[in-house]
C-alpha positions in Angstrom: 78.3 87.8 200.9 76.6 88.8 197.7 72.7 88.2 198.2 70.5 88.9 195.1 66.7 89.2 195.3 64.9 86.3 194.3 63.7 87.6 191.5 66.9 87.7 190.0 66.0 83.6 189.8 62.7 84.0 188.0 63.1 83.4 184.6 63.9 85.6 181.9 60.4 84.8 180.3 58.4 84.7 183.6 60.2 88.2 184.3 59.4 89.4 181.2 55.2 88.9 181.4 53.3 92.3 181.8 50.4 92.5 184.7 46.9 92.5 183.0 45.7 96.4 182.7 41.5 94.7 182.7 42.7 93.0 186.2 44.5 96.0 187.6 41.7 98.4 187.2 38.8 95.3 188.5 41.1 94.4 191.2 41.5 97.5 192.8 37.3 97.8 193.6 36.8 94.0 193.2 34.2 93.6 196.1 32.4 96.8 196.3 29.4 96.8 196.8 28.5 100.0 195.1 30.6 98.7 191.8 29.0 97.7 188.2 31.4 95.3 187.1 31.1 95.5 183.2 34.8 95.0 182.7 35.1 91.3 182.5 34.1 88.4 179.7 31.3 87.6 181.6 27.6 87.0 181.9 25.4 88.1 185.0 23.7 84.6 184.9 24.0 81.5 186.1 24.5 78.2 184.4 21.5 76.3 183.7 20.5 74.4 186.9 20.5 71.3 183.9 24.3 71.7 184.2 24.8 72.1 187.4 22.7 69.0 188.5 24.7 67.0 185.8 28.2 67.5 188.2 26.4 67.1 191.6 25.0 63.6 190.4 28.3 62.7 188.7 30.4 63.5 192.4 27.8 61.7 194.0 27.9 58.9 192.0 32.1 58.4 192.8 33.3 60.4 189.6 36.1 61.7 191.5 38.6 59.7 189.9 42.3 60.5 187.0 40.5 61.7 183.5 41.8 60.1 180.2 44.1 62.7 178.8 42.8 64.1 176.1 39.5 64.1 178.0 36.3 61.3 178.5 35.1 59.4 175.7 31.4 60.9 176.8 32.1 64.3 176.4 34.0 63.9 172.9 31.5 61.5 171.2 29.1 63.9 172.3 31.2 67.4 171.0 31.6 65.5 167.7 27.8 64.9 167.7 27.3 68.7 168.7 29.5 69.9 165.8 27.4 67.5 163.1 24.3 69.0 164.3 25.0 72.4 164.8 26.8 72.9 161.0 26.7 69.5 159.5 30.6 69.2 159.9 32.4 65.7 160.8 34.2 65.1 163.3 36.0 62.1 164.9 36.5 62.0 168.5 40.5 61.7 167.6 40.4 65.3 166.2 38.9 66.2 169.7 41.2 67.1 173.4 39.1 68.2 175.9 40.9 71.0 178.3 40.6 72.5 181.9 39.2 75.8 179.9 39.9 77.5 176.3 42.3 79.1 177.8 44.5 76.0 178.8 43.7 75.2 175.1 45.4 78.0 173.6 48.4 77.7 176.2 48.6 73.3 175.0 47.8 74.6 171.3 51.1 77.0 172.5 53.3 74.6 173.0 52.2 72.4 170.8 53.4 74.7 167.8 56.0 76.9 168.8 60.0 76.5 169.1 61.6 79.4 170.6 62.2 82.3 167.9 59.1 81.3 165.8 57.2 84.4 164.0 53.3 83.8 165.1 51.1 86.9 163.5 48.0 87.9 165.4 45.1 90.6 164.9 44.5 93.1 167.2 42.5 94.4 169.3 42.4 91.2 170.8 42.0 89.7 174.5 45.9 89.8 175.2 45.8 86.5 176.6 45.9 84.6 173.2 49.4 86.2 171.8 51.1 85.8 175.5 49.9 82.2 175.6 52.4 82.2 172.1 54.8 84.6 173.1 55.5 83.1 176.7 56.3 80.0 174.6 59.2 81.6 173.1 56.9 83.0 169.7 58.2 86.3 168.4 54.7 88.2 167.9 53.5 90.3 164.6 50.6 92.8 164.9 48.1 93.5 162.5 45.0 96.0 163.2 41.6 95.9 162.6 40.4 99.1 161.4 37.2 101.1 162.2 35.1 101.3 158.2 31.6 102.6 157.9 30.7 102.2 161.3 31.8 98.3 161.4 35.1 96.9 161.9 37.1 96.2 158.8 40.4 93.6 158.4 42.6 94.3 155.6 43.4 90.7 154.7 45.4 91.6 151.9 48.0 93.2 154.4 47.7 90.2 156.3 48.6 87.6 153.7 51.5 89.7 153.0 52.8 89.4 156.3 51.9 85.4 155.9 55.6 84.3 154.5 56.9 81.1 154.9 58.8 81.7 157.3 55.8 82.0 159.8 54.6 79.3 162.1 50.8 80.0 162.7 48.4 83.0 162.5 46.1 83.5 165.3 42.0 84.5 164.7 39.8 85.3 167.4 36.4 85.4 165.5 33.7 86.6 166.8 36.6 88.8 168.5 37.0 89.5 172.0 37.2 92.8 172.0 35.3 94.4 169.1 33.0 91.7 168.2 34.6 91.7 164.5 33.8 88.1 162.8 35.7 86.9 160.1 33.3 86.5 156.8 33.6 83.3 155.9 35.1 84.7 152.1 38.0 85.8 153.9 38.6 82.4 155.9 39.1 80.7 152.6 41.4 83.2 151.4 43.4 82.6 154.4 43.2 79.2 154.2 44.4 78.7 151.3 47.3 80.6 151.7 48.1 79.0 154.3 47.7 75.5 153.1 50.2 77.1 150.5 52.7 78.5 153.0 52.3 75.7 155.2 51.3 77.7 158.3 48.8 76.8 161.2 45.9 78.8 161.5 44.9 79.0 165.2 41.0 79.6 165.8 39.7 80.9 168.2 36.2 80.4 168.8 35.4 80.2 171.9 32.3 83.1 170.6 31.3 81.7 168.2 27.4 80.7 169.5 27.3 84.5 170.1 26.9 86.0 166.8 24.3 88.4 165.9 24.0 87.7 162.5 22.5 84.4 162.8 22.6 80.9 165.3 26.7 80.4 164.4 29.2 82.5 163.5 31.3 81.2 160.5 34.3 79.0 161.6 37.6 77.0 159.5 36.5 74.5 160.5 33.7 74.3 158.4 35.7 74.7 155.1 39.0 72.9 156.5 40.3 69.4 155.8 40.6 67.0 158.3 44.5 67.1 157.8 44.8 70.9 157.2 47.0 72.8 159.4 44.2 74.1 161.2 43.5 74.0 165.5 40.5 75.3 166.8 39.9 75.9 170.3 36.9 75.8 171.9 34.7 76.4 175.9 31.5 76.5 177.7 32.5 79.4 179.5 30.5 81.8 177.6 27.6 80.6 175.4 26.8 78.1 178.5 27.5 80.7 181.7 30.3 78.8 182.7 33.2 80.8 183.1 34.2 79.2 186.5 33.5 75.6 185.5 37.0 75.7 183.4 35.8 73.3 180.7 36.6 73.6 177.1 38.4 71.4 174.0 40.4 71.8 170.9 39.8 70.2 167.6 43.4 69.2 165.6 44.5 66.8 163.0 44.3 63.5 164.2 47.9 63.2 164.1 48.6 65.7 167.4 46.0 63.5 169.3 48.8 61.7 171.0 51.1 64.7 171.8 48.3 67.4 172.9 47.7 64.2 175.0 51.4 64.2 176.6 51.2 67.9 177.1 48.0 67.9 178.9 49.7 65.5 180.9 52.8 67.6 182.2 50.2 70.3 182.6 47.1 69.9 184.5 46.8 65.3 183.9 43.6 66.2 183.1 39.9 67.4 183.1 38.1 66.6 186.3 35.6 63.9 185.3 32.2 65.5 186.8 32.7 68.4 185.2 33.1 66.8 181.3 30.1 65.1 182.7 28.0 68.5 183.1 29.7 69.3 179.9 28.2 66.5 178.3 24.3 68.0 179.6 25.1 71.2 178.2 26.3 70.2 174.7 23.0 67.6 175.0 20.1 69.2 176.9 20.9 73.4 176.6 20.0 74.4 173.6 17.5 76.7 175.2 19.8 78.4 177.5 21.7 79.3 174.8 18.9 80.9 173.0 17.8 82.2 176.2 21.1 83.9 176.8 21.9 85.6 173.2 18.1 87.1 173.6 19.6 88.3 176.8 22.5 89.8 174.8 20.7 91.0 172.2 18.6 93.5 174.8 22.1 94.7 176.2 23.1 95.2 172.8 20.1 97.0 172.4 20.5 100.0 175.2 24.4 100.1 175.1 24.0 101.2 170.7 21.3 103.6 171.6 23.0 105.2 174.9 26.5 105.6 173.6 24.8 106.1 170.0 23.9 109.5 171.6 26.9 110.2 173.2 29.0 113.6 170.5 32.5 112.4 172.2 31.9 108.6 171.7 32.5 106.9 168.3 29.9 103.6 168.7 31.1 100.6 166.4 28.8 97.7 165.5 29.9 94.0 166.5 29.4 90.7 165.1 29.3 89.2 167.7 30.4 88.3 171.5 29.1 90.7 173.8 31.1 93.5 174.2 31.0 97.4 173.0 34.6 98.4 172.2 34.0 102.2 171.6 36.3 105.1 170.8 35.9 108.2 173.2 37.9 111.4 171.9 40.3 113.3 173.2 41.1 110.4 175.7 45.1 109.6 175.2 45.4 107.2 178.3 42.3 104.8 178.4 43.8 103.2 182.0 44.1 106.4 183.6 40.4 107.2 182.2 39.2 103.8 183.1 40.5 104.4 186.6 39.1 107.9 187.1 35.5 106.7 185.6 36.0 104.2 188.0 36.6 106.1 191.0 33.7 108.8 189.4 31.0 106.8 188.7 31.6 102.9 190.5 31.4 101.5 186.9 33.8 99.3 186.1 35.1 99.2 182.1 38.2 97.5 180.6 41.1 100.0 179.2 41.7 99.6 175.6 45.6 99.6 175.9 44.4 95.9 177.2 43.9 94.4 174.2 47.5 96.1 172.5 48.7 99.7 171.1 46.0 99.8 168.2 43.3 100.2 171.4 44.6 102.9 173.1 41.7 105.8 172.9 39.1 102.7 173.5 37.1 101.4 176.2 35.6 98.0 176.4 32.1 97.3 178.3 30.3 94.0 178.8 26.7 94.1 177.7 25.8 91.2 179.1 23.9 92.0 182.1 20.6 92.9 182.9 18.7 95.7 181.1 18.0 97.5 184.9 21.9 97.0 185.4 23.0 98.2 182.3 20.1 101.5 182.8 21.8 102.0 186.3 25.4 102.2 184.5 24.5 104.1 181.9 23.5 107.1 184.0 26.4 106.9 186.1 28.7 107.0 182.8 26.7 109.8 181.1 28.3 113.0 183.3 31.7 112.1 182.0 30.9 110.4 178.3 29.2 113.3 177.7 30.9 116.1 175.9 29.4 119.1 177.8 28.8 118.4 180.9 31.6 118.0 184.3 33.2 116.2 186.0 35.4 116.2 183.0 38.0 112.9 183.2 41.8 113.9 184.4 44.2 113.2 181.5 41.4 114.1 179.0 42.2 117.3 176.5 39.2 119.1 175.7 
């Protein structure tokens, strides 16, 4: 008898997803003790005791209960009231679908949009998480790169309306972008809006950053120049501005008109959000302000030592975000970041993200999260310096000098 191996029955799609290169170097020292983790999205603090508080009440008080499907009533009154305040833009709580996480958003948003053999363009670097949301729905994916210029990154958005035909379904922005920190100017989100209210393609947002920004208390969004009914989706979490990454809370705001079916697809997905945790989503949209604030001061410290030590670094090109909190910086002579990512990790027990991660156009990058304490980030830094550094040993297998 003929026996094949099982995963001859996995799908051709399932079959065809790649292993995450950020997960295979963490998860091969995940636990150490002697380990600086800087290779994930993720802050060193806790959520605001506020928050937390907010859930253990709402369990104790019998919230344990099925979740309307496109989220609580509570929690999207109150991100429409969040979104008036913060940029005087309207919303009405049938735009709004609350999700298990942004990323649950992107994967609905996915679904939502895309018919096997659709053309879905997307800029890169980027977290590669938003184009295999699109591409494990059946999206055939175009790649345009951001480009280094003047010590900033730089988008081209001439070459990117040119690849905007018709004949594409949506574009994809992740601004402030995970992983360079480039954000969108808000001159260059009309432009793109209009063409594609001309071309009659959906602009996915991404702006899960956007409280992050450097340049001032919101980084520009389309939603604050779109139509209610434009073709526009932007998705939304608490996992970073609010230190919740583990909570799994986020939304998406849509045209009224996909209320009903981003509804349905939650359903066949997850049913729902779990109530007590839209309720400590409703504290933090309320009552944390301040940790906000508190955390992009924290940022903005990181920021601080990670420009001036790789700043001072003659093999390391340093490139200013935007925004998020994340150093994305060129090293020369390196041709496989995962191999040096690997090595350095094995070296020195710090822990960066390859840049082949986030797509070809990263190769010769390396990602680090500045969002940890300054006495962390000190610690790191001197552990990284023997093999950033041009001159000095143990030199980094794979490396050409």
């Amino acid at each position: 008898m003929n026996i094949h191996p099982l995963e001859s029955y996995i799908s051709v799609r399932a079959r065809a997803l790649e292993a995450s290169k950020i997960r295979a170097v963490a998860e091969s020292a995940m636990g150490r003790s002697d380990v600086i983790p800087l290779w994930f999205g993720e802050g060193a603090w806790d959520t605001d005791p506020l928050i937390v508080e907010a859930a253990v009440k709402s369990l104790r008080s019998g919230n344990h209960m099925y979740q309307p499907n496109n989220g609580s009533i509570a929690l999207r009154d109150e991100i429409c009231r969040y979104q008036q305040e913060l940029t005087g833009t309207t919303l009405t709580r049938d735009r709004v679908t609350v999700t298990p996480s942004g990323m649950q958003g992107l994967r609905l948003v996915a679904e939502l949009l895309v018919t096997p053999g659709d053309r879905v363009v997307v800029i890169e670097p980027n977290w590669p998480n938003i184009a295999a949301a699109f591409q494990n729905s059946g999206a055939d994916i175009s790649r345009l790169a951001l480009q280094p210029k003047n010590g900033s990154w730089w988008l081209d958005i001439n070459a990117l309306l040119d690849m905007l035909t018709p004949e594409t379904t949506a574009v994809l922005i992740n601004s402030p972008n995970n992983p360079t920190g480039w954000a969108m100017p808000m001159e260059d989100q009309t432009i793109l809006l209009d063409h594609c209210r001309a071309n009659g393609i959906w602009v996915v947002s991404d702006d899960v950053y956007r409280r992050l920004y450097r340049h001032g208390n919101v980084a520009p969004s389309f939603l604050d120049i779109a139509n209610a009914e434009d073709r526009l989706i932007s998705v939304n979490s608490f996992s970073k501005a609010w230190s919740m990454t583990g909570w799994r809370l986020g939304w998406i705001v849509a045209p009224a008109a996909v209320e009903a079916k981003l509804g349905q697809l939650t359903e066949f997905n997850t049913s729902c959000t779990a109530g007590f945790v839209q309720d400590a989503g409703v504290v933090a949209l309320r009552d944390c302000e301040p940790a906000v604030t508190e955390l992009r001061d924290r940022i903005q410290v990181g920021y601080q030592l990670t420009l001036e030590f790789l700043s001072g670094l003659e093999r390391v090109r340093f490139i200013e975000p935007d925004g998020a909190f994340y150093s994305f910086f060129r090293v020369d002579d390196m041709p496989d970041s995962y191999k040096a990512a690997t090595v350095i990790l094995e070296a020195t027990g710090v822990g960066l993200a390859p840049g082949i991660a986030f797509g070809d156009s990263g190769e010769g990058y390396l990602r680090l999260c500045y969002a940890q304490p300054a006495e962390t980030l000190r610690t790191a830094f001197e552990r990284l310096e023997p093999v950033l550094r041009r001159q000095k040993e143990p030199q980094i297998p794979g490396v050409q000098r």
